[in-house]
Backbone as ProteinMPNN parsed JSONL, in Angstrom:
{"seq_chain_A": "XXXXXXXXXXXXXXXXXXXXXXXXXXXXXXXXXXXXXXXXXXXXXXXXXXXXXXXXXXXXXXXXXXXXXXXXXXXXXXXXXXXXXXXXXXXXXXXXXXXXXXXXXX", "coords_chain_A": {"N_chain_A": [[157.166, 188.864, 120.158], [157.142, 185.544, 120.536], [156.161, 182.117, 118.96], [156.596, 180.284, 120.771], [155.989, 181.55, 123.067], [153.078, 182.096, 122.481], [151.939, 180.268, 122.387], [151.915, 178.959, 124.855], [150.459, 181.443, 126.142], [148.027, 180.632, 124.988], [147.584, 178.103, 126.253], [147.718, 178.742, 128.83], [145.34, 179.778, 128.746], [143.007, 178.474, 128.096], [143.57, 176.255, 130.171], [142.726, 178.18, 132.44], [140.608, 178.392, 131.718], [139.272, 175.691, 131.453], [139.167, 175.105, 134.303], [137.637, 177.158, 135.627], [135.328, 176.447, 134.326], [134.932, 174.236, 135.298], [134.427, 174.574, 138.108], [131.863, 176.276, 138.165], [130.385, 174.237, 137.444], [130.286, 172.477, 139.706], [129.246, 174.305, 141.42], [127.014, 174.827, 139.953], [125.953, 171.474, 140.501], [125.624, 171.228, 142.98], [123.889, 172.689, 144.016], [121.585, 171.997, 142.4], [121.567, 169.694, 143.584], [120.985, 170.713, 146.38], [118.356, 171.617, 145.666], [116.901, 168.968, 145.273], [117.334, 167.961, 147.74], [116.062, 169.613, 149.318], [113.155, 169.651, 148.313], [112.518, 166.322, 149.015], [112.807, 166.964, 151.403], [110.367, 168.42, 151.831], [110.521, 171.597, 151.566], [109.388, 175.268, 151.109], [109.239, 176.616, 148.46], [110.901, 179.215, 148.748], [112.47, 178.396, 151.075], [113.954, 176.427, 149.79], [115.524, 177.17, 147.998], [117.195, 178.702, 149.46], [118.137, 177.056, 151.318], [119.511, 175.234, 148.807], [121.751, 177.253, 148.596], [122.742, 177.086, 150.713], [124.129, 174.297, 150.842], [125.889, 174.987, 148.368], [127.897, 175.997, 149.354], [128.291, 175.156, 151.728], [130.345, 173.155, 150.441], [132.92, 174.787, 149.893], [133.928, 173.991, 152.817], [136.051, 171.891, 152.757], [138.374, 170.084, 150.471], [137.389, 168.547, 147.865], [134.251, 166.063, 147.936], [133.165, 165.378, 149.797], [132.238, 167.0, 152.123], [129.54, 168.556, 151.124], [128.309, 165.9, 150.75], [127.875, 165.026, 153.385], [126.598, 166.553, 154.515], [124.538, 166.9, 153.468], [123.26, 163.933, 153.74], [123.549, 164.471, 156.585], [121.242, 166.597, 157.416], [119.076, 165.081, 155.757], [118.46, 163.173, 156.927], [118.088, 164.364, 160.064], [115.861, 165.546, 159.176], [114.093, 163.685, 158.796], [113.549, 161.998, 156.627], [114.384, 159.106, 155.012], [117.403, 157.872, 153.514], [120.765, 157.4, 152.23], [123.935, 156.844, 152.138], [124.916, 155.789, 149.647], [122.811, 156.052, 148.061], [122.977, 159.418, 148.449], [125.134, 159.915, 146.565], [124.749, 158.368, 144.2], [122.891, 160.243, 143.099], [124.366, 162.592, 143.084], [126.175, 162.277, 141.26], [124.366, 161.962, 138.861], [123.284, 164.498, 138.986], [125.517, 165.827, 138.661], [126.18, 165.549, 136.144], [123.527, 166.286, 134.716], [124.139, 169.484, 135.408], [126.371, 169.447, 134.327], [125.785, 169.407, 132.004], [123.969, 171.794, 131.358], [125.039, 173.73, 132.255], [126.954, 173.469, 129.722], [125.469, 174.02, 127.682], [124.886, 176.717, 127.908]], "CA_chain_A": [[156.581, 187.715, 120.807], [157.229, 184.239, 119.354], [155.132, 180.831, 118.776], [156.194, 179.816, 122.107], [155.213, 182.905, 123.929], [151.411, 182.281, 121.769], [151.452, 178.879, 122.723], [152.507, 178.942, 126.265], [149.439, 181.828, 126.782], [146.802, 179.902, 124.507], [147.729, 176.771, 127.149], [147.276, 179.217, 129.949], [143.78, 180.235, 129.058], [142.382, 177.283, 128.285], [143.786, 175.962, 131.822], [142.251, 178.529, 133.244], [138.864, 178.629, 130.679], [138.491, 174.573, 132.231], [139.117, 175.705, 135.773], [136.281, 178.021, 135.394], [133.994, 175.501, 134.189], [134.71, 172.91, 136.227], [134.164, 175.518, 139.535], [130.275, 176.184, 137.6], [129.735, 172.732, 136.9], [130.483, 171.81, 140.697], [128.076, 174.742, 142.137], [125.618, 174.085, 139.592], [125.863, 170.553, 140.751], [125.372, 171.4, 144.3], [122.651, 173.898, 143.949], [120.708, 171.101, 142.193], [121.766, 168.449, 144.66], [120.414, 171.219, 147.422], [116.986, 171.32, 145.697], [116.64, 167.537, 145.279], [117.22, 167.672, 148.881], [114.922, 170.331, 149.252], [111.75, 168.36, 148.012], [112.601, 165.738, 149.527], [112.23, 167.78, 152.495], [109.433, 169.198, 152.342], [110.677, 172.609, 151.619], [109.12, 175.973, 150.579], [109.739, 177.548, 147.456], [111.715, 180.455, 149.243], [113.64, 177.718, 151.768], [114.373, 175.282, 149.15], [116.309, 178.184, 147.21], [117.943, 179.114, 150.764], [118.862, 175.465, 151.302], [120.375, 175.13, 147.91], [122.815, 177.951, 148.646], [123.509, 176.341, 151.943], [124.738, 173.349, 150.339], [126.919, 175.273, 147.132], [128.503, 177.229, 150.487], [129.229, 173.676, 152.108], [131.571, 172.747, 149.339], [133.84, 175.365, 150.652], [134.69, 173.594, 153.806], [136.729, 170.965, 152.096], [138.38, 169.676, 149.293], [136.366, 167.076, 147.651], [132.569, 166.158, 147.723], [132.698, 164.938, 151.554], [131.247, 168.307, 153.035], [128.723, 168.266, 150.578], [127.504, 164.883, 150.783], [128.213, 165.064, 155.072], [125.467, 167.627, 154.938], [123.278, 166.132, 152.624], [122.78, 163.021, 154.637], [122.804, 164.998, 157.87], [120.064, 167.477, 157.205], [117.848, 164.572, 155.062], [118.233, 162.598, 157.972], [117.955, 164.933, 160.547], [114.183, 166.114, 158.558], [113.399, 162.614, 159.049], [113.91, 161.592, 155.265], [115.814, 157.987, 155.161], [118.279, 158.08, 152.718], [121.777, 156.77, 152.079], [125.122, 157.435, 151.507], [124.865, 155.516, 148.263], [121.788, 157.207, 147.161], [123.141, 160.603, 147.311], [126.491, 159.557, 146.075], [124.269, 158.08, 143.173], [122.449, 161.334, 142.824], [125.418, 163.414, 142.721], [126.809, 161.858, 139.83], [123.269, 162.164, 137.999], [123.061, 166.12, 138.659], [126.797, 166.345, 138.133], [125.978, 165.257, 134.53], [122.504, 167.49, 134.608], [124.666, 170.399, 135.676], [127.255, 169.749, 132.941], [124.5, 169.362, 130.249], [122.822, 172.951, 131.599], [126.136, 174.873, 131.791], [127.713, 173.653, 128.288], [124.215, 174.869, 126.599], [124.81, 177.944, 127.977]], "C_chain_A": [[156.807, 186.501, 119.907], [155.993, 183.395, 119.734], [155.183, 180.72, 119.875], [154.973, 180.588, 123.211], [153.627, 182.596, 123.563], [150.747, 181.104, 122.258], [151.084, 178.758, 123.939], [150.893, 180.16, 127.281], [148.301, 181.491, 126.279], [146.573, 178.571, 125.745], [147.152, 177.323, 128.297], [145.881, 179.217, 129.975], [142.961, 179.285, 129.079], [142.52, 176.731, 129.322], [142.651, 176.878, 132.669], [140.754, 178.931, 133.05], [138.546, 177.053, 131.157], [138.479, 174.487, 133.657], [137.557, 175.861, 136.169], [134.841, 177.56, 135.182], [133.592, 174.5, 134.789], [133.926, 173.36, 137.869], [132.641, 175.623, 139.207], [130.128, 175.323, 137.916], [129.379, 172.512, 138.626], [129.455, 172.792, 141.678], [126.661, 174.819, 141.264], [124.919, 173.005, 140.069], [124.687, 170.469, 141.949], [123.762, 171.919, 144.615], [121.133, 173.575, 143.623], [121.019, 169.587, 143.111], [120.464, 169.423, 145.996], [118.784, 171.164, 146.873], [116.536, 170.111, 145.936], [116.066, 167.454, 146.769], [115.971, 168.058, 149.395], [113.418, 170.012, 149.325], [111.696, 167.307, 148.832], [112.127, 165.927, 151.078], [111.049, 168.679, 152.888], [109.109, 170.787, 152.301], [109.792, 173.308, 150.905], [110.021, 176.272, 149.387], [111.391, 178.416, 147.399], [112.737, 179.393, 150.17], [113.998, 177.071, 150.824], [115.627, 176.633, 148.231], [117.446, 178.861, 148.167], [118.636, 177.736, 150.884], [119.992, 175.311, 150.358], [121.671, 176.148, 148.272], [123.771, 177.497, 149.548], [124.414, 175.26, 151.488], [125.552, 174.236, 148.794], [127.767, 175.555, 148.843], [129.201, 175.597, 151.143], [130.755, 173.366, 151.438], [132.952, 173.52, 149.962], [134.744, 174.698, 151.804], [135.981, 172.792, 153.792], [136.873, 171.029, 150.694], [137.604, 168.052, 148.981], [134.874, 167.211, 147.537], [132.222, 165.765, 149.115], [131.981, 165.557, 152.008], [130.526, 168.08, 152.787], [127.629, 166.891, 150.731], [127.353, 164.431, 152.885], [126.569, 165.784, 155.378], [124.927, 167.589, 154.16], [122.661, 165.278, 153.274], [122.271, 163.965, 156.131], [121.452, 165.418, 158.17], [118.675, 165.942, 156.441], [117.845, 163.873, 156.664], [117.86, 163.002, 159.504], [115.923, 165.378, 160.26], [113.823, 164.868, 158.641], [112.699, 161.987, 157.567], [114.865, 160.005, 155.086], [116.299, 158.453, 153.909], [119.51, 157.009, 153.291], [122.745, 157.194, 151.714], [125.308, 157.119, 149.796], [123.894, 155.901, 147.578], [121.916, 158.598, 147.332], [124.328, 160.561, 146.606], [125.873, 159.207, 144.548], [123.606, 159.377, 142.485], [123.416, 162.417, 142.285], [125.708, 163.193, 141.221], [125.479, 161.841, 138.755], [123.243, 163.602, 137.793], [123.958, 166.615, 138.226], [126.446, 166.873, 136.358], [124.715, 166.268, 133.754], [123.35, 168.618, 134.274], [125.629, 171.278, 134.159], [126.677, 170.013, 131.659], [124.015, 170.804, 130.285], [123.917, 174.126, 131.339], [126.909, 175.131, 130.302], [127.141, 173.808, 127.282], [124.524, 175.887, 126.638], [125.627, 178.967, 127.575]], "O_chain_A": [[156.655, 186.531, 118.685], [155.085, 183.717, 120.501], [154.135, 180.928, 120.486], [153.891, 180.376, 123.758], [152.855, 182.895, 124.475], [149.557, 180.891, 122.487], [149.918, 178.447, 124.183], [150.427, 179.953, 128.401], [147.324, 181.904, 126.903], [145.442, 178.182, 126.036], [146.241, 176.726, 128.869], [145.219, 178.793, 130.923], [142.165, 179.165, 130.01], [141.405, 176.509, 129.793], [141.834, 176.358, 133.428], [139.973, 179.515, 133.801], [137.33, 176.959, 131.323], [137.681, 173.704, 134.173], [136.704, 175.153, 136.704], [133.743, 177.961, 135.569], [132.492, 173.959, 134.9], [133.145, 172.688, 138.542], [131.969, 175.004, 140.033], [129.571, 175.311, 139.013], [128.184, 172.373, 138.885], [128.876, 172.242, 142.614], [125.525, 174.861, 141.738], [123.696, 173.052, 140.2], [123.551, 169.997, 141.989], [122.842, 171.487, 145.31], [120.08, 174.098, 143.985], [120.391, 168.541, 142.95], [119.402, 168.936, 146.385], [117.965, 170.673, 147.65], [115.711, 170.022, 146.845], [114.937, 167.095, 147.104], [115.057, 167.337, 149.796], [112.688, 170.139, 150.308], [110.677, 167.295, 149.523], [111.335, 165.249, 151.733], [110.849, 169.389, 153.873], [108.074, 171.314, 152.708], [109.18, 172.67, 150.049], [111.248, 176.188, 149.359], [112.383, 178.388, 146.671], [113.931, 179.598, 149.951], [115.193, 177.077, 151.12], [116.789, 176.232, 148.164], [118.425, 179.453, 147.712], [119.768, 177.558, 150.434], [121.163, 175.249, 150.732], [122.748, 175.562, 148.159], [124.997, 177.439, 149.461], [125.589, 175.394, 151.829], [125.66, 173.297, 148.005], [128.286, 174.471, 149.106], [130.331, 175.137, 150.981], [131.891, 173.378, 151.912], [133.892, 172.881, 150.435], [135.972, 174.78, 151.82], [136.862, 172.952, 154.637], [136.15, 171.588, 149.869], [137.404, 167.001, 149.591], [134.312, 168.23, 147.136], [131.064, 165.833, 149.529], [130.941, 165.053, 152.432], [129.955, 167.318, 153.568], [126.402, 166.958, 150.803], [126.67, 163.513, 153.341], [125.721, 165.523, 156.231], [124.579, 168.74, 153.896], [121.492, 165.543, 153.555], [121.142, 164.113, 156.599], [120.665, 164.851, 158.928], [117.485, 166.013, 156.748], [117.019, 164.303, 157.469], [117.367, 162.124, 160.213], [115.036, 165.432, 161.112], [112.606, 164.949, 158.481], [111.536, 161.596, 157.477], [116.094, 160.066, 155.059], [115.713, 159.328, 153.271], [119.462, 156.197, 154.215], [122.659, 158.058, 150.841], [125.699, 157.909, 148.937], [124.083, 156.123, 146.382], [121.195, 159.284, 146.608], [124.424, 161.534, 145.859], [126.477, 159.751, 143.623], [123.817, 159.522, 141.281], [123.253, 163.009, 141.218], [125.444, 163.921, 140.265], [125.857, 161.648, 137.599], [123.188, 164.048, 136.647], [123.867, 167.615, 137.514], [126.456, 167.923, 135.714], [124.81, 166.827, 132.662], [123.461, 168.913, 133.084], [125.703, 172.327, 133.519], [127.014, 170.628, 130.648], [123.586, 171.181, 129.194], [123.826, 175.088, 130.577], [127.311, 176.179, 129.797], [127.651, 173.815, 126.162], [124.596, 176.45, 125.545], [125.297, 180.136, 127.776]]}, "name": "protein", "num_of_chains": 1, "seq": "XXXXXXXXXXXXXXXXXXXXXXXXXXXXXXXXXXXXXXXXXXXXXXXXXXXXXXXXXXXXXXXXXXXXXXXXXXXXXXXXXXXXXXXXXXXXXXXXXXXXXXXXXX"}
């Protein structure tokens, strides 16, 4: 095996060791976006923990944060919550940063 060969799979893992974290980070995110919501709503204990999953599971539909924030507004607004696109858009980027702080303790 040479340097390259060492190099070439040290590059890999790390690629695929910030992958990995970034995929956490983004259903951590979510998971604490879905509680936020949660409260906000009025939720139980036991729904607010059901909710949250609902919203990591969103993410799926799309690439991006659209789904996610599509069905954030819907549902707050729908529960009869005002809200805003720019206040969870603002939120996001607060739990993002939560998320990242909670996973890179861990």
């Amino acid at each position: 095996m040479t340097t390259f060969d060492d190099r070439e799979r040290a590059f890999e893992n790390k690629f695929a060791h910030e992958a990995e974290m970034e995929f956490r980070i983004t259903a951590r995110r979510n998971r604490l976006m879905g509680l936020w919501a949660a409260e906000r709503l009025g939720l139980t204990d036991a729904e607010a923990e059901s909710y949250a999953k609902s919203v990591v599971q969103a993410d799926f539909e799309e690439t991006g944060d659209e789904d996610v924030i599509r069905k954030l507004i819907g549902d707050l607004l729908k529960g009869g919550v005002e809200t805003s696109d720019i206040e969870v858009r603002e939120m996001l980027a607060r739990k993002a940063a939560e998320a990242r702080e909670q996973i890179e303790k861990a």
